[in-house]
Phi, psi and omega in degrees: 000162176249131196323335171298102174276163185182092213033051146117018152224164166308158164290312212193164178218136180310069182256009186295119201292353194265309181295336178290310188279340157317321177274346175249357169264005166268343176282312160306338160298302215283311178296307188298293201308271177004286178304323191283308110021299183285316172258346149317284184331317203239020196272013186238340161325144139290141193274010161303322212274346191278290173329304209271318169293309140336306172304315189272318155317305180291348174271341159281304177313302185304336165286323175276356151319294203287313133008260185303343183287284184322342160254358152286291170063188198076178204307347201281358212255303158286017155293299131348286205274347168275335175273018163299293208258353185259299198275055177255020188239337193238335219243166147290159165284357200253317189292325170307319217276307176291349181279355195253329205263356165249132206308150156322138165312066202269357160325111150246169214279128199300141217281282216304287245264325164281345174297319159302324165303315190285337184287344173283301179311309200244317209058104206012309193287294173305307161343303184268039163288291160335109166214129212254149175282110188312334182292102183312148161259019191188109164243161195173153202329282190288352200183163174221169171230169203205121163305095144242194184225152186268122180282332177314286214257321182108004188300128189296164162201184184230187197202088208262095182252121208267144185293137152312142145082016169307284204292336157303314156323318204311272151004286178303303154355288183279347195240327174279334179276320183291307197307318204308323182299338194274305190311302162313003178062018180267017173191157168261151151309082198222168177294316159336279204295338181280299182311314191299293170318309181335299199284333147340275162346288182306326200278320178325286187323308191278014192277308200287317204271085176325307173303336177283313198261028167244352176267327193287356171263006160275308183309317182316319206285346171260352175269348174242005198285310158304028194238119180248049179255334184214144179234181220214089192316154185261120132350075154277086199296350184266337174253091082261152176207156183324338182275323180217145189206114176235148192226176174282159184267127197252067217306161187176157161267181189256151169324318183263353199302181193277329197275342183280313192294341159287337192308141157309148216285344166316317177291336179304305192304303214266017173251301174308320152334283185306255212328332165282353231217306195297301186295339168263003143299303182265042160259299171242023176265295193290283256011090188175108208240096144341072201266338184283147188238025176317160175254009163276006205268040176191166187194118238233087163318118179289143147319116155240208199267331214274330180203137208281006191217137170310163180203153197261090189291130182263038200260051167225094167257061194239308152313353170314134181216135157248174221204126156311096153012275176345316187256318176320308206276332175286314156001268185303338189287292181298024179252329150323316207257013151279331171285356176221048206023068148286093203264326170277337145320319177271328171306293181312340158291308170299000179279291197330336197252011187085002146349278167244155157266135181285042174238353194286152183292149199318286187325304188300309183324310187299326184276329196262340179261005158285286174354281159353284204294336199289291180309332179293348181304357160250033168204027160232198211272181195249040176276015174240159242253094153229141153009121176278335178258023141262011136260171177257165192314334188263029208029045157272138172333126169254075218292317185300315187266006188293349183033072143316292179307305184315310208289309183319273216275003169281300181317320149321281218300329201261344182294181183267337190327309203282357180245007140267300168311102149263265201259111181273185180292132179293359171302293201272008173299314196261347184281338165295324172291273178317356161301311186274345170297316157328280212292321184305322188267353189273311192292346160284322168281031189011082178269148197217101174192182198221104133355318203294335167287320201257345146305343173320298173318292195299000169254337183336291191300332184267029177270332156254011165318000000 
């Protein structure tokens, strides 16, 4: 977007694939020269002292990444922020680390400009159906949404308008952000990191496609229409175009509000439930998985007199993947053979998925596949070894205060793991993430429950396997 502001939002926004990548291969010159500096300065140094000057250098280089990225905004900006949540298998933690602090693009672009967009899009006649509120109720890298109401009838509705020249940018976008990285010396080129960036790529692209993520939120939505646990905005295909996407307006609190985290803990309980039960679904029914794991893609409806239970609002499907049998069934097999503490099972899923190698010592194999059977601890039985203050007086699961993830990744950290495991299958980069999104959210409404009845079922089919 562009910098002129003019009451808290923009004219216009900066998509010419020439200027950008101008600015950003002058940023990348500027980051080489720099480094190239840097290790001239240091070729007589020790090599602790080579190390400790290194460390500090990639964390200066890695803000000014984040800097210039930040003056682009647009899609480079949700590139950034995916390669935030992705790339710590790919990246230093000191580029992850500065990648996480840069903020969404929360401007938003001033109502003539979007109006003009809609009016290209919808056209005059549909348009004037309509009466929308100029003021966005959501702004973000790629897009704002906009509130209206249908004059037949009154129907609220939202209106997800995607910035002129996004989806086009994507590409030049992604290939000007990756040279930036080589140039600046933050990431090697390998082949790992090339599939990875691929699938970067591959997610942008479905980020940008409106029409894909207004049918996958429909499909969600005939796939959940008997779940009254959650709803799912409706489809309006007559205001939607590859550009814009309109659904009904879906009022909610947010996750962390005071009043959902005050619910009494039954209620607390049975929201955390639907949210385990939805990811074991579109893990071994649908396959086909929700990766991003903002808590802005969700929202919670209280018990009124019309319905008798809180419900879980979904509105967001731009990030959705689907997943190859191939890869999906091993998955799930090594999640069988951890819920039944099978340890040679689960090493043998993990050779299969690429995990591990069988050439890797007995041992290490054996510590990565404790590890495994280790996430799985608020969804097995309870003849395995947790924590007393990750349970309640009724040995129920205490998700919040159980510090899982922490214990997890110390263990990892203190094993021989960390000098074989490097790089996972880029499938399970993002399928992790959303592992970790569940639990984050389950564990914010601090739910207090035991998993293994309700993972029970969803193992069935692998038992004679």
């Amino acid at each position: 977007m562009a910098d002129d502001k003019k009451n808290g939002t923009v004219t216009r926004i900066k998509t010419g694939s020439f200027e950008r990548r101008l600015s950003l291969t002058k940023a990348g010159l500027f980051a080489s020269t720099r480094m190239a500096g840097h290790v001239a300065a240091n070729v007589f140094t020790s090599k602790d002292k080579r190390l400790e000057r290194r460390k500090d250098m990639l964390s200066k280089q890695a803000e000014f990444l984040v800097k210039e990225l930040g003056k682009l905004k647009g899609s480079v900006v949700k590139i950034g922020q995916v390669m935030a949540l992705y790339g710590e298998h790919f990246l230093p933690t000191e580029v992850t680390e500065a990648l996480h602090t840069l903020e969404d693009q929360t401007t938003a672009l001033e109502w003539p400009a979007i109006e003009k967009v809609l009016r290209l899009e919808l056209g005059d006649k549909t348009l004037d159906e309509l009466v929308i509120q100029q003021q966005s109720i959501g702004a973000a890298s790629l897009g704002q949404v906009h509130r209206a109401r249908r004059k037949s009838d009154g129907k609220e509705i939202c209106l997800k308008i995607q910035y002129p020249g996004v989806a086009d940018a994507v590409d030049s976008d992604l290939n000007a952000v990756a040279q930036l990285l080589k140039l600046a010396k933050l990431v090697s080129f390998t082949r790992d990191f090339d599939e990875w960036l691929e699938e970067v790529r591959a997610m942008m692209h479905r980020e940008v496609d409106y029409t894909l993520e207004a049918e996958t939120t429909r499909r969600f939505g005939e796939m959940l229409q008997d779940d009254d646990r959650f709803i799912v905005p409706e489809i309006l295909l007559e205001y939607s175009t590859p550009h814009v996407m309109a659904t009904s307006y879906e009022p909610g609190l947010t996750v962390s509000n005071e009043q959902v985290l005050t619910l009494p803990q039954a209620r607390r309980n049975k929201l955390a439930v639907g949210a385990l039960e939805l990811f074991l679904k579109e893990l071994f029914i649908w396959k086909e998985i929700q990766t991003d794991p903002n808590f802005g893609n969700y929202r919670i409806r209280l018990a009124d007199d019309e319905h008798a239970d809180d419900r879980i609002v979904l509105l967001d499907f731009g990030a959705v993947q689907k997943y190859p049998d191939a890869f999906i069934d091993p998955v799930c097999d090594m999640i069988y053979a951890s819920y039944t503490r099978d340890l040679k099972r689960v090493i043998a899923g993990g050779i299969k998925l690429h995990f591990m190698h069988d050439d890797w010592p007995e041992k290490v194999l054996e510590e990565f596949g404790g590890v495994c059977m280790a996430v799985l601890e608020p969804l097995a039985e309870r003849d395995i070894e947790v924590p007393d203050y990750a349970l309640n007086d009724q040995g129920e699961y205490r998700w919040q205060q159980s510090d899982l993830p922490t214990r997890i990744a110390k263990r990892a950290a203190m094993s021989a793991i960390s000098r074989y495991f490097k790089i996972p299958p880029k499938e399970f980069v993002f399928l992790n993430r959303k592992l970790v999104g569940v639990y984050t959210f389950i564990s914010v409404l601090g739910a207090e429950f035991n998993g293994r009845d309700i993972l029970k079922p969803y193992l069935k089919r692998f038992e004679n396997q």
